[in-house]
N, C-alpha and C positions, 0 to 999 in steps of 0.2 A: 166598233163604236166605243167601250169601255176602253180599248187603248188609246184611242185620240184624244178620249176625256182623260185620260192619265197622262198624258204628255202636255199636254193642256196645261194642267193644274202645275205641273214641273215647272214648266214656262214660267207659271203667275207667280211660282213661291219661289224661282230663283230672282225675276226682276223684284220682288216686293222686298227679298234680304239686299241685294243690289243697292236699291232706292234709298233703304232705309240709313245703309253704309254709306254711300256716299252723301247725302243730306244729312247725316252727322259732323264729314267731313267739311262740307262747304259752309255748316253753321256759324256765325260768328260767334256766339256764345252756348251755352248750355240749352238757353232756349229755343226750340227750331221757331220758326218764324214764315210769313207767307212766303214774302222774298226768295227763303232758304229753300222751300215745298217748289216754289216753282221753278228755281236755278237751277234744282238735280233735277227736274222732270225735263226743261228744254237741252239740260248736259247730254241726258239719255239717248235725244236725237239719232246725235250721230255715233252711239255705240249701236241702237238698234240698226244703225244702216250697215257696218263692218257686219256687224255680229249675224243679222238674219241672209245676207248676201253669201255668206261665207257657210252656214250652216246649209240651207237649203241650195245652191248655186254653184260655188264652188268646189266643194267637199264632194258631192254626190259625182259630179256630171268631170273634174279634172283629177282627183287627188286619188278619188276611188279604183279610177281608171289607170292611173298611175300614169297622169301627163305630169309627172311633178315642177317641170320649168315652166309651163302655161301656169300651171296652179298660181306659185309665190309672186308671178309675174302679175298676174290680177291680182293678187292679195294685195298685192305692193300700192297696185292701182286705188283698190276700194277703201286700203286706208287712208292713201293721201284724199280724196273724194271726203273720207269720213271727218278728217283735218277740217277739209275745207269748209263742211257743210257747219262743224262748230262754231268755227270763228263767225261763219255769213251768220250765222243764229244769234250770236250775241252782240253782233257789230251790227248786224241789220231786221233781221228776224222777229228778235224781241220786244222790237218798239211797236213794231206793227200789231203783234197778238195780245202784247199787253202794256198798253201805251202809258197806265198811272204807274208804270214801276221803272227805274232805270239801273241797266241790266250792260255788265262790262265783260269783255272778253278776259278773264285775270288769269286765264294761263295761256304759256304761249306754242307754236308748232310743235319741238320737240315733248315738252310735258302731254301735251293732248294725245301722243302717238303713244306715248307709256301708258295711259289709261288705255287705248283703243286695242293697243297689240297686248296688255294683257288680257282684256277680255274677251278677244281671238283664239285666245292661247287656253285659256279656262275651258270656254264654251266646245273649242274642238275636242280637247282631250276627253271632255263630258261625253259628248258626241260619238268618238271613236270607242273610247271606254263601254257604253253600252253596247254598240255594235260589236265588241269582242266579245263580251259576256252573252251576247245572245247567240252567238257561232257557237262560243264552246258550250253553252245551252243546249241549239241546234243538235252537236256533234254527239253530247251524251245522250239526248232523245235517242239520234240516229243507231248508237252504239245500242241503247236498250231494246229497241225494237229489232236491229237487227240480233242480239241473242235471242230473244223471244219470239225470234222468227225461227233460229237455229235451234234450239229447245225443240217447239211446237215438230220441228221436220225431224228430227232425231227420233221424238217417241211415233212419229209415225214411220220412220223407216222402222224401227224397234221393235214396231206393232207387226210389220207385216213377216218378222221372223220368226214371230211365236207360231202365229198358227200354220205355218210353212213348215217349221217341223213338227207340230202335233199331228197332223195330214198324214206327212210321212212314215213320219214314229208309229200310230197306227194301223196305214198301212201293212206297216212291217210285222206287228205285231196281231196282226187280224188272222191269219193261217196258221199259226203254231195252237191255240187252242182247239182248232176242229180235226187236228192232225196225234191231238194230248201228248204235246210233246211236253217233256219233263223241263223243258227250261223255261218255260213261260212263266213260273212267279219271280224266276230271277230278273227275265225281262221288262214284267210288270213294276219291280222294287226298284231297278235301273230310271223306269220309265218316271217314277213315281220324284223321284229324287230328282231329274231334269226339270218336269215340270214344277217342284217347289223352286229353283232354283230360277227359271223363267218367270216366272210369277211374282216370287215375293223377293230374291237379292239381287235381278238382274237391272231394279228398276235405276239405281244409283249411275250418273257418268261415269264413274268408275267401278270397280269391283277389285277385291283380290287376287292377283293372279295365279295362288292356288286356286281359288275357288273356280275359274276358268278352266283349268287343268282339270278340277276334277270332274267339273261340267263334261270336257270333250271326251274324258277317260270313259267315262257312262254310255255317249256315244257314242262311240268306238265299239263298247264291249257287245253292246246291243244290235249292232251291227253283223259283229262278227258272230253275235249265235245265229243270227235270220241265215246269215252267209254258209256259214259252215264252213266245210274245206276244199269251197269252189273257186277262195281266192286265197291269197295269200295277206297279212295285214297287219301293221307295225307301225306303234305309235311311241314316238321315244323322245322322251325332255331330258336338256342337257343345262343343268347351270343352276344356278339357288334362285328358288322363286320367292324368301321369305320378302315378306314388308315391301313390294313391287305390287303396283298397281296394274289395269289396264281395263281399256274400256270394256265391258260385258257383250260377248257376242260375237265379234269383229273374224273371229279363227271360222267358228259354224259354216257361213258360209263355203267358205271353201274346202273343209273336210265333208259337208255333204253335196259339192260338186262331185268331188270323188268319186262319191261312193255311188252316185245318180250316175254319172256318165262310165265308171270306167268295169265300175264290178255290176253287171249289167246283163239278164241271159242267162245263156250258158257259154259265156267266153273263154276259151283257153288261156292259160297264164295270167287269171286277171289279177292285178295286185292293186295295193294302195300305200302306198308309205309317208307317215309324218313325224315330222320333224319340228321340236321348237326347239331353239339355242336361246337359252336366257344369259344373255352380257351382262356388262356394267351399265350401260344409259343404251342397249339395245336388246330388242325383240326381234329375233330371225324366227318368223314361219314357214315352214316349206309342206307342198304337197305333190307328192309324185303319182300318177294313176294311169294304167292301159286303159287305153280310148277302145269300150267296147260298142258293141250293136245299138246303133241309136235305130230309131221311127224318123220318118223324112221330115214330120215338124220341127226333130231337138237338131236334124243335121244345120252342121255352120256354128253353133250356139253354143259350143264350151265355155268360150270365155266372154260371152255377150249377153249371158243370163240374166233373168233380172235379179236374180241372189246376188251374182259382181257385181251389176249396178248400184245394186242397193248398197253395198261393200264399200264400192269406189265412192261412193257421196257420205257415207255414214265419216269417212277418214278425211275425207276434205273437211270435214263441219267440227270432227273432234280432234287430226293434227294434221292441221295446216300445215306445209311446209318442215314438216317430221315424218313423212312415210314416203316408202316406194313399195310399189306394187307390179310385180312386171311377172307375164304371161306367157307359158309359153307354149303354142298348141302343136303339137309334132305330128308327124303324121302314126305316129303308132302313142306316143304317150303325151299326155298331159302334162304339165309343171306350173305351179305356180310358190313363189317367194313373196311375202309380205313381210320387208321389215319395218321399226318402229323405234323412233326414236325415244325415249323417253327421259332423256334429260331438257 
C-alpha cells in the first residue's frame, strides 16, 4: 500500500511540473490566463494517451520481453493515435466541452510528434531507470543475505570442530593420569594452548599461518606421547610462512583423520606422514596414513566422514574456485592433498 501511494504521488508531482511547464509555454503573456489553464489541460490529452499506453501496456507485456519490433511497431501506432486524438480535440473536442471559449489547433502533425515522443522518451527512461535501480537493489540484498547466510554456516561448521576435538583430545588424555605417566602436564600444557587457540584466535576467517602451524605442531606432539612407538610420525613444513594468511582450522580435519583411522589398535607398521609445502600464491597439504583395524560402523568411511564433509563445504564457502581436494583411499594407505590457492 505505501508503495502504490508513493508512486501515486510521483505521478501527481511529475504531471503538476509538466502542467505548469507547458502553460508557461502556451501563455500569451506573463500572465497565465483561463484560456492558457485550459489549452495545457486539454494539450495533456493526448500525451496522457502515448504516455500511460506505453508505460503500463507496452513496456511490460513487448519490450520487457524483448519483442523489440512489435514494441516500436505499436509505439509507432499509439503515437500517430495520440497525433490524431490532439488535433480531433482542438478541431472538434473543445467546442463541445467548453463552448464560451474558442480553442485552435496552433501546432501542426509533425511539432505535436516532438512534444509526444519526447514525453515517451522521458517517461520510459524514468521507468526503466527505476526498474534497474531496484535489480541492483534486488542483487545487493541478495548478495548480503547470501554472505550472512555463508557466515552463519561457516561458524556452524566451525562450531562443530571444537568440540570434536576436545572429545578426542580427552579422550586421549583421560589414561595417562591413572597410569602417572610422567608426560601428562606436557600433555595438559599442549592441550591447554590448542584450546586457547580454538577459543579465542581461531574465531577470525582468517588466522596466521604460523599460528596454524603451531596449532597442528601441538597436535601432533600430543599425539605422539598417547602413541608412543607404536607408530611412526612426521610432520614437516617446507617454505616461509611469514605475513601468509589462511583460514583457521581447514588442515585438523585431515590430520586427525589420520590418526582416527590409521594409527589405530595394535597395527603393525602404522604410520602417519604430513606434509605442508608453503609457495608463493599456494598451499600444498598432504596426509599419508596405513588404514588400520576399523569397527564395522567406521568401514567404507575414510574419506566420507563427516569431518571431510564438513572440510569440503567449509572450502567451498571460503575458496570458491581456489582449492582441490583429491582422495585417495588405497587398499592398504590412506592419502589425501589439499591445495590452496591463495592468490
Amino acid at each position: 500500500m505505501k508503495i502504490a501511494r508513493n508512486r501515486i504521488l510521483l505521478h501527481v508531482l511529475f504531471w503538476v511540473l509538466s502542467f505548469y511547464v507547458l502553460m508557461r509555454l502556451f501563455a500569451y503573456s506573463d500572465e497565465v490566463t483561463t484560456v492558457d489553464i485550459i489549452y495545457t489541460f486539454l494539450f495533456h490529452f493526448s500525451i496522457w494517451l502515448a504516455v500511460y499506453v506505453n508505460l503500463f501496456g507496452l513496456i511490460p507485456a513487448y519490450l520487457k520481453t524483448r519483442k523489440y519490433g512489435l514494441y516500436f511497431l505499436l509505439l509507432i501506432i499509439i503515437t500517430v493515435l495520440s497525433i490524431g486524438l490532439n488535433l480531433l480535440t482542438f478541431n472538434y473536442l473543445s467546442d463541445l466541452l467548453f463552448p464560451g471559449y474558442y480553442f485552435i489547433a496552433y501546432y501542426g502533425f509533425w511539432e505535436i510528434s516532438e512534444f509526444i515522443i519526447a514525453y515517451i522518451v522521458i517517461t520510459s527512461l524514468i521507468k526503466l531507470s527505476k526498474g534497474w535501480f531496484r535489480y541492483w537493489e534486488m542483487q545487493d540484498k541478495l548478495g548480503r543475505l547470501e554472505r550472512e547466510k555463508s557466515t552463519a554456516e561457516l561458524s556452524a561448521l566451525k562450531s562443530q570442530v571444537n568440540p570434536h576435538f576436545l572429545f578426542n583430545s580427552l579422550n586421549n588424555l583421560y589414561s595417562l593420569p591413572l597410569d602417572k605417566d610422567e608426560r601428562t602436564p606436557g600433555i595438559i600444557l599442549r592441550l591447554s594452548q590448542t584450546m586457547r587457540y580454538l577459543l579465542y584466535e581461531s574465531n577470525a576467517n582468517f588466522v596466521p599461518l604460523e599460528k596454524e602451524i603451531e596449532h597442528l605442531t601441538n597436535y601432533v606432539e600430543m599425539q605422539r606421547l598417547r602413541v608412543g612407538e607404536k607408530a611412526k610420525i612426521s610432520f614437516e613444513v617446507t617454505g616461509n610462512s611469514t605475513e601468509k594468511q589462511v583460514a583457521p582450522l581447514l588442515f585438523l580435519p585431515l590430520v586427525e583423520n589420520g590418526f582416527k583411522h590409521g594409527i589405530k589398535g595394535e597395527t603393525d607398521g602404522a604410520f602417519i606422514k604430513i606434509l605442508l609445502q608453503i609457495l608463493d600464491n599456494q598451499l600444498v597439504f598432504k596426509t599419508e596414513n596405513n588404514k588400520g583395524t576399523v569397527d564395522d560402523v567406521e568401514k567404507g568411511q575414510y574419506s566420507g566422514g563427516v569431518g571431510l564433509q564438513n572440510l569440503r563445504r567449509r572450502l567451498d564457502l571460503l575458496y570458491p574456485g581456489k582449492h582441490h581436494l583429491e582422495i585417495t583411499d588405497g587398499i592398504a594407505t590412506f592419502t589425501a592433498v589439499l591445495k590452496i590457492d591463495l592468490a
